[in-house]
N, C-alpha and C positions, 0 to 999 in steps of 0.2 A: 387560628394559630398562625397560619401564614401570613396574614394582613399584619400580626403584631409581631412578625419578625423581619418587616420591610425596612425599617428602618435599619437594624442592623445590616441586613445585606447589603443596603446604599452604603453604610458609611465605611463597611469594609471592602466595599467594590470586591465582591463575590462574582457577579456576574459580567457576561462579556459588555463591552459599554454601550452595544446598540439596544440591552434590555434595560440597561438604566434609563436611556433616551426615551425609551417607550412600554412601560409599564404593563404588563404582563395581561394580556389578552386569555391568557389561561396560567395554567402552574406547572414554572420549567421543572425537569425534572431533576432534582440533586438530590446526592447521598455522602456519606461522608464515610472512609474507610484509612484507618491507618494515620487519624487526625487530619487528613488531606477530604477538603470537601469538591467533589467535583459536579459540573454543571453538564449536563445532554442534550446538548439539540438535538431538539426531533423534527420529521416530516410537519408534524402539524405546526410548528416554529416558522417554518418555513414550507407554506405549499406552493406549490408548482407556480400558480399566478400571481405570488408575490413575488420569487426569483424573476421570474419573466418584466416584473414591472422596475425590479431593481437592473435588471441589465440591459433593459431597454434595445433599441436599435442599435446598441455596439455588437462590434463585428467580433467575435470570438475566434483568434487565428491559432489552431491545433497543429504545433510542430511535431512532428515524430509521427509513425503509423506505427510503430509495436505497438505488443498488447494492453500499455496504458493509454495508448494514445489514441488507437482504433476504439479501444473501448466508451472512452469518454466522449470522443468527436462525434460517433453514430450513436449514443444515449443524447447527449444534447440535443443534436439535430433533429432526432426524433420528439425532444421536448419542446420542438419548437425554438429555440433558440439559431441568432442568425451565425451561423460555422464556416469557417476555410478553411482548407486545409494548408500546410507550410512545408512540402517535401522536396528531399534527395530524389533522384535518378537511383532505378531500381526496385527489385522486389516490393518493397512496403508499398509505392507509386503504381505499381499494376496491381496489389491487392485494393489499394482505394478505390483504382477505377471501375475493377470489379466491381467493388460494393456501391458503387453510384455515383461518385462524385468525376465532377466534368473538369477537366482542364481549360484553366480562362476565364472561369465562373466562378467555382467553389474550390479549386484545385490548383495552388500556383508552388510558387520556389520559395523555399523559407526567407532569404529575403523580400520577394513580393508578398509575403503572406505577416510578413512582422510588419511592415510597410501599413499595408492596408489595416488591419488590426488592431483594436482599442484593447483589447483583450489576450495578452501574449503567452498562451498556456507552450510552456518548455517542457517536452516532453519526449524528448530523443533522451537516449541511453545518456548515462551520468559522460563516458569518453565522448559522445557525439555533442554533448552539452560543451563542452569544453572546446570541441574542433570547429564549431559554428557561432561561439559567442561573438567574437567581432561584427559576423557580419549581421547578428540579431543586435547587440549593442547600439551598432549603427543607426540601427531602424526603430529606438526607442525613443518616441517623441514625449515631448512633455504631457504628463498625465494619463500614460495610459498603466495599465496593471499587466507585473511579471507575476506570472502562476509557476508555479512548482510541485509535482507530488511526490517530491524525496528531498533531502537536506542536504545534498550531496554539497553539489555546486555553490551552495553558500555557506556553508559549513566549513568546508576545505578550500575556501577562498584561498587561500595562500599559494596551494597546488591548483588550482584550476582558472585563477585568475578570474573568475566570475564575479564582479561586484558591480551590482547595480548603479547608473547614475541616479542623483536624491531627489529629484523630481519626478518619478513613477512610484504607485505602489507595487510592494514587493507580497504575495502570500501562495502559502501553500496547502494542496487538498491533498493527503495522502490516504488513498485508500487499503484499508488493511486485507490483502488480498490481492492477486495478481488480476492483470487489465480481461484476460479472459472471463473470469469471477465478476468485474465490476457489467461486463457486458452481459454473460448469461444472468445473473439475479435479473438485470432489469429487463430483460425480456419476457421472464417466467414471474414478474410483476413483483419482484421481493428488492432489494436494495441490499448492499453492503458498509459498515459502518466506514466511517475514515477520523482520521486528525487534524485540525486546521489550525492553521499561524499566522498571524502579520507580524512580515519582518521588516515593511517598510508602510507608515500610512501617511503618504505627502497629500490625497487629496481631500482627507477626514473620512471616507467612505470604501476603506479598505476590506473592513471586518465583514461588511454587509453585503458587500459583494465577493467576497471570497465565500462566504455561507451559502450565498446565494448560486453559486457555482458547483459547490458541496451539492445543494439538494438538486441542480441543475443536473450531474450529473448522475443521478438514482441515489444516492448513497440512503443510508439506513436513518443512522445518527452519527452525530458530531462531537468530538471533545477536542476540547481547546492543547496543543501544546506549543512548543518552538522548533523550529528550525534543527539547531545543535540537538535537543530531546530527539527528535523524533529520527534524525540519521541514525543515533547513536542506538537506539532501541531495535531500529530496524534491521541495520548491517548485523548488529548481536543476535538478533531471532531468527535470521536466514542461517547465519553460521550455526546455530545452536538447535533449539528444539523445530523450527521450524522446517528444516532442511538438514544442513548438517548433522546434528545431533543424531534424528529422527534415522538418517539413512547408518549411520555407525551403529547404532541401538540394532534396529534392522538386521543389517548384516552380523554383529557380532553373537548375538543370539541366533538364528539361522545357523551359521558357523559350530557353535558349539554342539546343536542339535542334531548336525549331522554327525560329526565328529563320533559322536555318541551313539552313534546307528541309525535315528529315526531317517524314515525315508524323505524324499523332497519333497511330496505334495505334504507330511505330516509337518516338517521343521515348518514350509511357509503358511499353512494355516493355523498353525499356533505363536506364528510371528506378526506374519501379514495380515493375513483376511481375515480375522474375528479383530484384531484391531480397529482391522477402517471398517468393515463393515458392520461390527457389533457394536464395539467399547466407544469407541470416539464418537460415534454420532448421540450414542446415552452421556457419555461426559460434557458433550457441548450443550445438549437439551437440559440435562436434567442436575450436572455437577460430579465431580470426583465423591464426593461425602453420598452423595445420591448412588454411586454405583455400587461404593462399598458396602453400604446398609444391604443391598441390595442381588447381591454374589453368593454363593455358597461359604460356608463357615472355614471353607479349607482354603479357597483364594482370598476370602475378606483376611485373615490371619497371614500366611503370606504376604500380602502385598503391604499393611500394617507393618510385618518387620524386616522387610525390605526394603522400602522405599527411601526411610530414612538413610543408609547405608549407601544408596544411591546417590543420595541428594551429598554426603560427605564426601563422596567420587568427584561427584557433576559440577560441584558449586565453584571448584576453583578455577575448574578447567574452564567455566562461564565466565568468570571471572578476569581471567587473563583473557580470553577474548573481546571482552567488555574494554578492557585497558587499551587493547594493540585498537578497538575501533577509536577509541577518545584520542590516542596517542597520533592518531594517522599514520600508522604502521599497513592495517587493513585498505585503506583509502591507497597509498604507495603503489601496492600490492594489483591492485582492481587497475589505478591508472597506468601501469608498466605492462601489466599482463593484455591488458585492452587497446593498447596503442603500440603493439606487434602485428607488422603484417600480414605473420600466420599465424594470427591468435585462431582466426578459426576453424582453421587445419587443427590445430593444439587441441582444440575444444570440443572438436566434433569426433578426435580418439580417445580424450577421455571419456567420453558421455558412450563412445560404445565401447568402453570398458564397462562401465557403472552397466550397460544394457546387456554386455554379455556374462556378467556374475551369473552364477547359475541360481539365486534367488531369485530374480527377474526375469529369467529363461520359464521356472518356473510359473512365476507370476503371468508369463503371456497367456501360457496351458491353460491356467485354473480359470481366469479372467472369460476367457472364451465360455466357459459351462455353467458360470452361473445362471440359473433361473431366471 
């Protein structure tokens, strides 16, 4: 069946172009849902020694030491790939040197480190992205490749002024998951999936090497999207269920339970800890339809005529979220609030607001006595 559907998929260019180039060593993995067929890179797509053969002796220069940046620079390294680091003066610069890297060797200034570099993974925070582009601009010679794993910067070109010159490739490896998450999977030998892009390919060898970077730096598997998709997806899932959402849902439930008499440890183990520690790991295994079959006839019923009710709640208020990110209302917001002096005086009294809510006071208690 598949040898007699080859022909269709060339002529509809289904696949990404380095599998039309080169004819399926095995069978990529695609499904098709919602009339949208989508295509999987897997590890075995791409193993370890074929990245390694695709990026050769280029030097991979890692700007940023936050959590995406730490994460992917000491996963590479460990792959064997050749790494430098490109840092500020500061915190992140004494956590590197902790973790091994030398200054003068493998440890310079993000101008020396874009300089020396065929390989320009951008990986400072989306305002640090914006406050250091000239002087990485500067140091973008002919043919080497910008890496990105958010849409930020090119997305909101208008406000951040970030555009490529057209003679380097331009792609980005976003992992779904924060940089701590990309670094423990690959240590406990499991990987986490990501999104990849080319938004510019001036050498013809953009694709194959931004894949190659993918499985370079543990990831799971791969699905193809763009730049604009994948900002706009992401800003909406931190606001929303991911974060946002998740901590209103949270608190507002907790809230009522007390209200209502039940004590603290009862409100947050009927909010908090049978969530993460029950439901959510059986919905990510096994599916929401899977939990339901599978619950008492009083929560299966319940949640069945709830959920909907919810969903006519939730859907708008996602919705205009969704809009103010496309709109760059969201984006405004992030680079005004970020590029204040005491942004993170601001930041570090809201965060011990959110720590001293007394659901998370709780949460430290119960956290402690687990088994």
């Amino acid at each position: 069946m598949l040898r007699q559907l080859l022909p269709n998929i060339y002529k509809n260019h289904i696949l990404p172009s380095i599998y039309r180039q080169n004819i399926f060593k095995r069978s990529v993995s695609t499904f098709t849902v919602g009339g949208i067929e989508e295509t999987i890179i897997e590890r075995t797509d791409f193993p370890l020694k074929k990245c390694r053969e695709i990026i050769g002796n280029n030097i991979v220069s890692v700007l940023g030491y936050g959590p995406q940046g730490r994460g992917q620079a000491l996963n590479l390294k460990d792959n064997g790939f050749n790494v430098i680091l490109g840092l500020r003066d500061g915190n992140s610069k004494q956590q590197a040197i902790k973790d091994g890297w030398v200054e003068n060797k493998n440890l310079f200034s993000i101008s020396e480190a874009t300089r020396h570099g065929n390989i320009i993974q951008y990986l400072l925070s989306d305002v640090g992205q914006i406050k250091e582009w000239d002087t990485v601009k500067d140091n973008l010679a002919h043919n080497k490749t910008l890496y990105f794993s958010h849409g930020f910067g090119i997305t909101y070109s208008d406000k951040t002024n970030i555009i490529p010159p057209s003679n380097v490739d331009v792609v980005l490896v976003a992992p779904k998951g924060s940089g701590l998450t990309v670094r423990n999977h690959f240590v406990n030998g499991g990987g986490i999936n990501v999104s990849y892009a080319v938004h510019q390919d001036y050498t013809g060898k953009a694709e194959e090497k931004c894949l190659a970077l993918a499985f370079g730096i543990g990831c799971g598997h791969a699905f193809k999207t763009n730049f604009r998709n994948e900002v706009y997806s992401d800003l909406t899932g931190e606001r929303s269920v991911l974060m946002g959402l998740i901590q209103g849902a949270f608190s507002a439930q907790y809230k009522v339970l007390r209200e209502k008499g039940h004590s603290p440890a009862e409100a947050y183990n009927e909010t908090v800890e049978e969530a993460l520690e029950s439901l959510f790991p059986l919905i990510s295994e096994k599916g929401m339809d899977w939990l339901y079959a599978n619950c008492s006839t009083t929560a299966q019923r319940g949640a069945l005529d709830w959920a909907p009710r919810f969903e006519e709640v939730l859907k708008p208020v996602i919705e205009d979220c969704y809009n103010k990110v496309e709109d760059g209302s969201e984006a405004d917001i992030v680079i005004k609030a970020n590029s204040d002096k005491n942004y993170r005086q601001k930041l570090d009294y809201e965060l011990k607001e959110m720590a001293n809510q007394e659901l998370w006071e709780v949460a430290r208690h119960l956290r402690k006595l687990r088994p």
